[in-house]
C-alpha positions in Angstrom: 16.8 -14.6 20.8 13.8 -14.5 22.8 10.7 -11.8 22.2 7.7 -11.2 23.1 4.6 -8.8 23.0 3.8 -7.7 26.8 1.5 -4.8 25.6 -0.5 -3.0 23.5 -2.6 0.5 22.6 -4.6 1.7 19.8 -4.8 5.6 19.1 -6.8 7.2 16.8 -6.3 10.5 14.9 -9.8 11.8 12.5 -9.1 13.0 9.1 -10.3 14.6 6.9 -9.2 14.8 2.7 -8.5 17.9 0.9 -10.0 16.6 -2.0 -12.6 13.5 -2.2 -11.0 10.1 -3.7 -13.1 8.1 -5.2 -11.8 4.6 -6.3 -14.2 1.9 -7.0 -17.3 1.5 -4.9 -16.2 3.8 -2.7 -15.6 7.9 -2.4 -13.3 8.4 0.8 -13.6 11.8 2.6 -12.7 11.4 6.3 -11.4 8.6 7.9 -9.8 7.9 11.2 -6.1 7.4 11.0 -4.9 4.2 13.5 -1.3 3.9 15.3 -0.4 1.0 17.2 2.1 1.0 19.4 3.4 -2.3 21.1 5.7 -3.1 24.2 7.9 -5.5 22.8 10.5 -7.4 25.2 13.6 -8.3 23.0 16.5 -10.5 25.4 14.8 -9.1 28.3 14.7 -5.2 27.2 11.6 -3.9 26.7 11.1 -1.7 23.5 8.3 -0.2 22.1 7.4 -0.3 18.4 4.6 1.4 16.1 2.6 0.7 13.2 0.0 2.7 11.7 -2.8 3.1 8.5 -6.0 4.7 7.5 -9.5 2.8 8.0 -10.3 3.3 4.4 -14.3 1.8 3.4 -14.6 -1.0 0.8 -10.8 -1.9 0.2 -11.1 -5.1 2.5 -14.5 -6.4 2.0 -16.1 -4.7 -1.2 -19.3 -5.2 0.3 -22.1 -1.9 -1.4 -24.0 -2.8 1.1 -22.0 -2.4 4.8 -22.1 0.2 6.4 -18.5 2.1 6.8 -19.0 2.3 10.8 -19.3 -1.3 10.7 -16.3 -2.0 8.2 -14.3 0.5 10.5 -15.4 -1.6 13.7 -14.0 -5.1 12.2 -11.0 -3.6 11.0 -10.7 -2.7 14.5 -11.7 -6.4 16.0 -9.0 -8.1 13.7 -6.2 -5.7 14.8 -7.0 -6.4 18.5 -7.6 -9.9 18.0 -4.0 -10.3 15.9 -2.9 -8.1 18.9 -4.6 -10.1 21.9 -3.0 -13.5 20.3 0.8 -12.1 20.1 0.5 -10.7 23.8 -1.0 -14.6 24.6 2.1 -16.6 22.9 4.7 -17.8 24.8 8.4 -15.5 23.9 9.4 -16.9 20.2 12.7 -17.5 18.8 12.3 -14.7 15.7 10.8 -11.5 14.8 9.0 -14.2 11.0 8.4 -17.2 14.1 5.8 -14.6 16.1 4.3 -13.4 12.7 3.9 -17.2 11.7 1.9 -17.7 14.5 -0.3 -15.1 15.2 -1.2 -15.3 11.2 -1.9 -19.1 11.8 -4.1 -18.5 14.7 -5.5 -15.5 13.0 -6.4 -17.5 9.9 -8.7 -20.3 12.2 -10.5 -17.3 14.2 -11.3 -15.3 10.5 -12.7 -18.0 9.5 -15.0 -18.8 13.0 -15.9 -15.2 12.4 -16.7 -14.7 8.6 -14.1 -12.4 7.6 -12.2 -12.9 4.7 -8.2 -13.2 4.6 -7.7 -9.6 3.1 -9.0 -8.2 6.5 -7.6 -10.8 9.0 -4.3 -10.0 7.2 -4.4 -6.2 7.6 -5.0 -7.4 11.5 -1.5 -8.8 11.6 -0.1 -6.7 9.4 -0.3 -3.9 11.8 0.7 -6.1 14.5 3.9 -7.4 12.4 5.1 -3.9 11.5 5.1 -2.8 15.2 7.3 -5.8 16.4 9.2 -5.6 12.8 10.2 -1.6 14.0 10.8 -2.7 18.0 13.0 -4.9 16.9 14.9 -2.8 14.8 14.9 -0.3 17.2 16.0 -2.3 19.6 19.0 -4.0 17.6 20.0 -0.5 16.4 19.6 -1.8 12.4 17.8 -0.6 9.8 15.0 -2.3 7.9 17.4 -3.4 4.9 20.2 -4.8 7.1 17.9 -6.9 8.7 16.2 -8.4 6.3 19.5 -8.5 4.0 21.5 -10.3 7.4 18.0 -12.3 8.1 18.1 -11.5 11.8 14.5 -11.1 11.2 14.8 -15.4 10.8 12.8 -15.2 7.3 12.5 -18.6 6.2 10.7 -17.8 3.2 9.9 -21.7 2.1 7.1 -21.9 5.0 5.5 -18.8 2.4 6.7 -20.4 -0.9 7.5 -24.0 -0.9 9.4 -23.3 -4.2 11.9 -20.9 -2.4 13.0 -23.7 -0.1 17.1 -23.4 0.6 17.2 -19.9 -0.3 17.2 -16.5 1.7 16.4 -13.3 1.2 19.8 -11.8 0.4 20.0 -14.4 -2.1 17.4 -13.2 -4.3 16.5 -9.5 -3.6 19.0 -6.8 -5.3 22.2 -6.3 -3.7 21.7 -2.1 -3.6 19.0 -0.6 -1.6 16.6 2.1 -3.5 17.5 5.9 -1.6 14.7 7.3 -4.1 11.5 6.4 -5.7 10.0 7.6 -8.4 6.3 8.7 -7.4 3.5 6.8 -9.4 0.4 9.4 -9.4 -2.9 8.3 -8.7 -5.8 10.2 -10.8 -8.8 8.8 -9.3 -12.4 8.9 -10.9 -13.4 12.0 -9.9 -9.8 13.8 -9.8 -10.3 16.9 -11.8 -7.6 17.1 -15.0 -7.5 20.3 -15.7 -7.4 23.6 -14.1 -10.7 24.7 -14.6 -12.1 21.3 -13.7 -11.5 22.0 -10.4 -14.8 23.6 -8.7 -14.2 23.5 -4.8 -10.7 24.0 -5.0 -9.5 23.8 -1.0 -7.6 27.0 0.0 -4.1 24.9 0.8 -2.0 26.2 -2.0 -1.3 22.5 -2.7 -2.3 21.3 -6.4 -5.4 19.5 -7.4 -5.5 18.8 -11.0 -4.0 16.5 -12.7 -2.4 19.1 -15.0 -1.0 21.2 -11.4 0.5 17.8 -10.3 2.5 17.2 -13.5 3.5 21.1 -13.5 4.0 20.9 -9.7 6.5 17.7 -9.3 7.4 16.8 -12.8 5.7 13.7 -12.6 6.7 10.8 -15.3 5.2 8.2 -13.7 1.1 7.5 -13.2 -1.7 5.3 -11.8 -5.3 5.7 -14.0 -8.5 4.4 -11.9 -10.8 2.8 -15.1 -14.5 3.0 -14.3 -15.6 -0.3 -16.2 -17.9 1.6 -18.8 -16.1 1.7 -22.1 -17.0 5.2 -23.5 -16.7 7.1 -20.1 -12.7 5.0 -20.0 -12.2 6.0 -23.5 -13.0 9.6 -23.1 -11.2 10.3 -20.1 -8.4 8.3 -21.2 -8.0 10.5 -24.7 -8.2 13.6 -22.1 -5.8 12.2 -19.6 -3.2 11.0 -22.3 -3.2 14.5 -24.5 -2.0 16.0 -21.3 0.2 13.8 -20.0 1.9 14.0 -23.3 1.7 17.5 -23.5 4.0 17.7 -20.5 6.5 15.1 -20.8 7.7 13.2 -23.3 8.9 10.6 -21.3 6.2 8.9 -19.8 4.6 5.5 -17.6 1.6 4.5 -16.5 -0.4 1.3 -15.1 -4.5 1.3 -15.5 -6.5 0.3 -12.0 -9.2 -2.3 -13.5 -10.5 -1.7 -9.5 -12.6 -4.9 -10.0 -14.8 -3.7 -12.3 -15.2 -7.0 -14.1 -16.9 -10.0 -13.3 -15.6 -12.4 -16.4 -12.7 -11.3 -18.6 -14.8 -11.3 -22.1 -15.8 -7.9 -21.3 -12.4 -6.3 -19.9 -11.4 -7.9 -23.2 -13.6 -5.7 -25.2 -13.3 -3.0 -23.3 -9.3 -3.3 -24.0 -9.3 -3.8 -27.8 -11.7 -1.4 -27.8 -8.9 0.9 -26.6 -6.5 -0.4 -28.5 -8.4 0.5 -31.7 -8.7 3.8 -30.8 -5.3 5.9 -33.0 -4.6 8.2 -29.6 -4.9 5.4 -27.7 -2.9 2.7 -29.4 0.0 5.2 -29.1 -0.4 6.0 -25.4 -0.9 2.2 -24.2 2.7 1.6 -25.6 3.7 3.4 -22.6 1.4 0.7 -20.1 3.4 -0.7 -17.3 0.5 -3.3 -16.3 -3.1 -3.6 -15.4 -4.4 -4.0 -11.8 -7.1 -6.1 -10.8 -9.9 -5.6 -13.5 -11.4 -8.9 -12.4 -13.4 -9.0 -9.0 -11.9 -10.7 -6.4 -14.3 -13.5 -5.7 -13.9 -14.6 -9.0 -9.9 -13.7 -10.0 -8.3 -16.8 -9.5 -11.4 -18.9 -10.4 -10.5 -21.7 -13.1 -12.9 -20.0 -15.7 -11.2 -16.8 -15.3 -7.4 -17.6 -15.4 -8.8 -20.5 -18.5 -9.8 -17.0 -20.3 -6.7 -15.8 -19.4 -4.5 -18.2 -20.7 -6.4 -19.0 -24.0 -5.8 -14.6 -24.6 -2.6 -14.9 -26.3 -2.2 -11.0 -26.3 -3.7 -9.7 -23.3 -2.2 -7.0 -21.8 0.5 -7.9 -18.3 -2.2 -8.3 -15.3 -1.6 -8.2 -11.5 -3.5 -9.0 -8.9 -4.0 -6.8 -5.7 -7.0 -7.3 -3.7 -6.7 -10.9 -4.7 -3.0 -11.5 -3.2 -5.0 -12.1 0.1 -3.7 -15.7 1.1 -0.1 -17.2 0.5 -1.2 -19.6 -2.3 -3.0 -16.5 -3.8 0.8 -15.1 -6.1 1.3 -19.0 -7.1 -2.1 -19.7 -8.4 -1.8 -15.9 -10.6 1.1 -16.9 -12.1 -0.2 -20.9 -12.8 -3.4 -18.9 -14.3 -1.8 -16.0 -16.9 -1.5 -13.2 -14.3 2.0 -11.4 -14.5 2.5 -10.6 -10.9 1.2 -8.9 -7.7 0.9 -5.9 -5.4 3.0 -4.7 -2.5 1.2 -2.9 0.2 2.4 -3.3 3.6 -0.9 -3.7 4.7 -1.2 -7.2 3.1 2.2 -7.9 5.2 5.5 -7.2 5.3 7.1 -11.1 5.1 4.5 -11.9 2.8 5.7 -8.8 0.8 9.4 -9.9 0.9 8.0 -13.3 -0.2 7.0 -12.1 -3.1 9.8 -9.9 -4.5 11.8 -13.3 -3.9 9.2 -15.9 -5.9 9.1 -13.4 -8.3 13.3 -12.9 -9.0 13.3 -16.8 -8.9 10.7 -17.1 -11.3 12.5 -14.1 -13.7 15.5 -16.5 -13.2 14.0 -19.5 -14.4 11.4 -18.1 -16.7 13.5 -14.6 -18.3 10.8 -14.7 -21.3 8.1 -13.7 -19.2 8.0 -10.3 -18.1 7.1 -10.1 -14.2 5.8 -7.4 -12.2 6.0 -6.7 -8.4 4.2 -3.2 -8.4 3.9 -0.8 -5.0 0.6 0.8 -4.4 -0.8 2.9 -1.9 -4.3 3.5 -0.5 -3.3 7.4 0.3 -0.9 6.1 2.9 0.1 9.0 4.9 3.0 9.8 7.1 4.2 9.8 10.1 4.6 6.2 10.4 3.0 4.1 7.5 4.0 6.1 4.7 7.4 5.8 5.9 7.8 2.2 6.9 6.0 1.4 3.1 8.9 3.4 1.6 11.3 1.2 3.5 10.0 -1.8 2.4 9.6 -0.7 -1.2 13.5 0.4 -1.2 14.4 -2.8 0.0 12.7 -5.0 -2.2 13.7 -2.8 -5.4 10.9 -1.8 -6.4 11.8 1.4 -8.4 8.3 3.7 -8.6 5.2 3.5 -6.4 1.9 4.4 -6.1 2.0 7.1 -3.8 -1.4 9.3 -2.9 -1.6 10.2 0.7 0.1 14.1 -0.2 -2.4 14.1 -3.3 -6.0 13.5 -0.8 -4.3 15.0 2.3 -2.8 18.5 2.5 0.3 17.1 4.2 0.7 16.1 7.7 -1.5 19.2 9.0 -4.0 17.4 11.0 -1.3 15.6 13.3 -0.3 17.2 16.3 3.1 19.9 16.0 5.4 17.9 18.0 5.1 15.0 15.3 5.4 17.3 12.8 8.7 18.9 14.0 10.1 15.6 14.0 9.6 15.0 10.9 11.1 17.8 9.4 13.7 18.0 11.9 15.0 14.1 11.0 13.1 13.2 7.6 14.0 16.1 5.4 14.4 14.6 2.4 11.4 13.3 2.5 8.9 16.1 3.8 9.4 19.7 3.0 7.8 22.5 4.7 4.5 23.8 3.2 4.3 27.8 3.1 2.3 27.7 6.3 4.3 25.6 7.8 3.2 22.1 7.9 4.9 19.2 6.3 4.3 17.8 3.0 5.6 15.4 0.7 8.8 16.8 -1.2 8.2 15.2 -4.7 11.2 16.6 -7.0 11.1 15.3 -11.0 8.7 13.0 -10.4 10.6 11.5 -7.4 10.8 11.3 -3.0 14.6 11.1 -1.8 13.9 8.6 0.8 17.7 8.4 2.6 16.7 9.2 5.8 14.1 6.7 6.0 16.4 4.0 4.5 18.7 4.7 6.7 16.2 4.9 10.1 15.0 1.5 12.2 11.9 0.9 10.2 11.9 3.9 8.5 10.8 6.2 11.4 13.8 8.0 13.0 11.4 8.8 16.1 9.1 7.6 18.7 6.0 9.7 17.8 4.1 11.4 20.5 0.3 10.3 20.9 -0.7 12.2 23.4 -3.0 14.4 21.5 -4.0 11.3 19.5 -7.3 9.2 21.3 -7.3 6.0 23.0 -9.5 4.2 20.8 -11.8 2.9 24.1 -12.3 6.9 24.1 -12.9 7.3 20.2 -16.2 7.2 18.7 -17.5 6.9 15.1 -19.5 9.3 15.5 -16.2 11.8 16.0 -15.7 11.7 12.4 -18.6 14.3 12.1 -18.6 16.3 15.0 -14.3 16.1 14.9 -12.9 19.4 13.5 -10.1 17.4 11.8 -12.6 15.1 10.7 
């Protein structure tokens, strides 16, 4: 097989959320939603392929002090450098041998440039969904089958030594997921109940935590901790009596959103917890913890010797640390009990994963393992989708999924794209009383069939005509934008 990248746009679409969503350093409220679509030549037939995310402030860098028009403007240089590269190689032999490369080559020039490997990645992450969906348009297979088959050409020991004579089929579960189980988010400043909510947008879409649970019969949720102990304890009790009050069978996972700089005081902060009667009986229902520790300090000796001398702690993943292929090797060698999916860390790097992690559950069945699936409000018509793929392929059985919680559906993309989705993706999206789509989440659940069952989980070429040629978009159309 030969293929190669011959061309490539960027197009943007302003957004704006229903409802603030605040996570960490950061309070999201508009944000300019990317697409990238590449002309992809596959044995001489060209094909074009998409890929798409949100801009979102502070998830790649965590830096207070940048400014989000300059964050948006390097996530921008590393997608059109990870771009510019694949359109420069010669054809390659494999969908995994042109991601190998342009993630080699964007790895040097990061470096030259200052940015860390969390942002180069989401570069060629966008790039490497795009070719990832022309080529399964262009072969006429889904996402599953071709990473099940390996026509993709996965050779997953140049990821994970350790993983050396196996493939993919070999380790990740036989039967595809055809539903998901929807993983909440409440963010920090999420109202919980009804009368919490004070500027409650006029979508007839739920806001409160309480709506949601009434709403979708959720089971399964995602709890953003602040890092101050009373303000976690408080809202936890509140968040727990009404979970509880609404379903008896229940899940959760805590966001530590790197809140901590050493582990002593997470420690506290979780005993504290634990001492606490309503507590102790809700955190029997923990899943894991995500990332409590700051990045730049995660997989640093003194942190994972803390770790490992905690003979209790609670299961911890990492998420924004999973930034580098070593990164899910050096958790696990330092007390950490897995990692994040997100397609915007990487699709092969994602499926590398899932398979270190079902070898190391072979070896090691003691130890419980985690490979979770979170979101950063991914939204439809594209990313949300090919994440759902991905997820259903690696077995992953619930995910964090937020977009349809910060976004009243897809009603700020042009009507064409949402027919389309409602005309092909169904299961999926529902039609909102005025007549947009929105995420159809039924007992706590998405049916995801038709997105399974599509090329990389889009059944359609979307139209971008009404989106903007990003040499025509502006930052400054986030203000003035209508949508945004």
């Amino acid at each position: 097989m030969k293929i190669a990248i011959r061309e490539f746009g960027f197009f943007v679409r302003n957004l704006s959320l229903r409802v603030p969503f605040r996570y960490g350093i950061a309070t999201m409220t508009r944000a300019p939603h990317l697409v990238v679509r590449l002309l992809v030549e596959i044995d001489g037939r060209a094909q074009h392929g998409f890929s798409a995310d949100n801009l979102p402030p502070k998830w790649f860098t965590k830096d207070p002090d940048a400014a989000f028009q300059d964050e948006i403007a390097e996530m921008l240089e590393v997608t059109q450098h990870a771009a510019e590269t694949a359109c420069a190689l010669p054809p390659s032999d494999s969908v995994f041998s042109l991601w190998r490369q342009v993630w080699q080559a964007q790895e040097v020039w990061a470096r030259t440039r200052g940015f860390p490997p969390l942002l180069a990645s989401f570069g060629v992450s966008l790039v490497e969904r795009a070719v990832i969906d022309a080529f399964c348009r262009a072969t006429r297979c889904c996402f599953a089958s071709a990473v099940r088959e390996n026509s993709l050409g996965i050779r997953l020991a140049e990821i994970h030594h350790e993983l050396e004579g196996f493939s993919p089929a070999a380790l990740l579960p036989l039967a595809v997921e055809r539903s998901i189980d929807v993983r909440h988010t409440v963010g920090l400043a999420d109202p919980l109940e009804d009368g919490d909510a004070q500027d409650h947008p006029d979508d007839g879409l739920p806001v409160s935590l309480e709506a949601f649970i009434r709403a979708h019969g959720l089971t399964h949720f995602k709890i953003k901790l602040s890092g101050d102990l009373e303000r976690d304890r408080e809202r936890l009790g509140r968040i727990a009596q009404i979970i509880e009050s609404h379903t008896r069978e229940y899940f959760f996972t805590l966001d530590g959103n790197e809140n901590f700089r050493t582990v002593a005081p997470f420690r506290t902060l979780w005993e504290a917890l634990r001492a606490d009667p309503v507590l102790a009986r809700f955190l029997q229902r923990l899943i894991f913890v995500e990332q409590p520790f700051h990045r730049a300090v995660a997989l640093a000796g003194g942190t994972t010797g803390e770790l490992l001398a905690w003979p209790d702690r609670p299961p911890i993943i990492i998420d924004e640390s999973d930034a580098e292929c070593a990164a899910l090797p050096a958790a696990l060698a330092g007390g950490y009990a897995g990692t994040s999916h997100k397609n915007c860390k990487g699709v092969f790097r994602g499926i590398a994963s899932a398979c270190l992690i079902a070898h190391r559950r072979r070896l090691e069945p003691q130890n419980r393992l985690h490979l979770s699936a979170e979101d950063l409000t991914n939204l439809g018509p594209v990313a949300l989708l090919q994440d759902l793929a991905v997820v259903a392929t690696l077995g992953i059985p619930h995910a964090e999924r937020n977009g349809h919680h910060y976004f009243a559906g897809l009603s700020q993309f042009p009507g064409s794209v949402q027919r389309e989705i409602l005309r092909l993706h169904g299961d999926l999206y529902t039609s909102h009383a005025k007549g947009f789509p929105v995420v159809a989440v039924r007992q706590g659940g998405v049916a995801i069939g038709s997105l399974v069952d599509a090329p990389f989980g889009v059944s359609f070429e979307p139209d971008l005509s009404e989106f903007t040629p990003v040499e025509r978009w502006s930052y400054d159309s986030l203000d003035s934008d209508s949508a945004g």
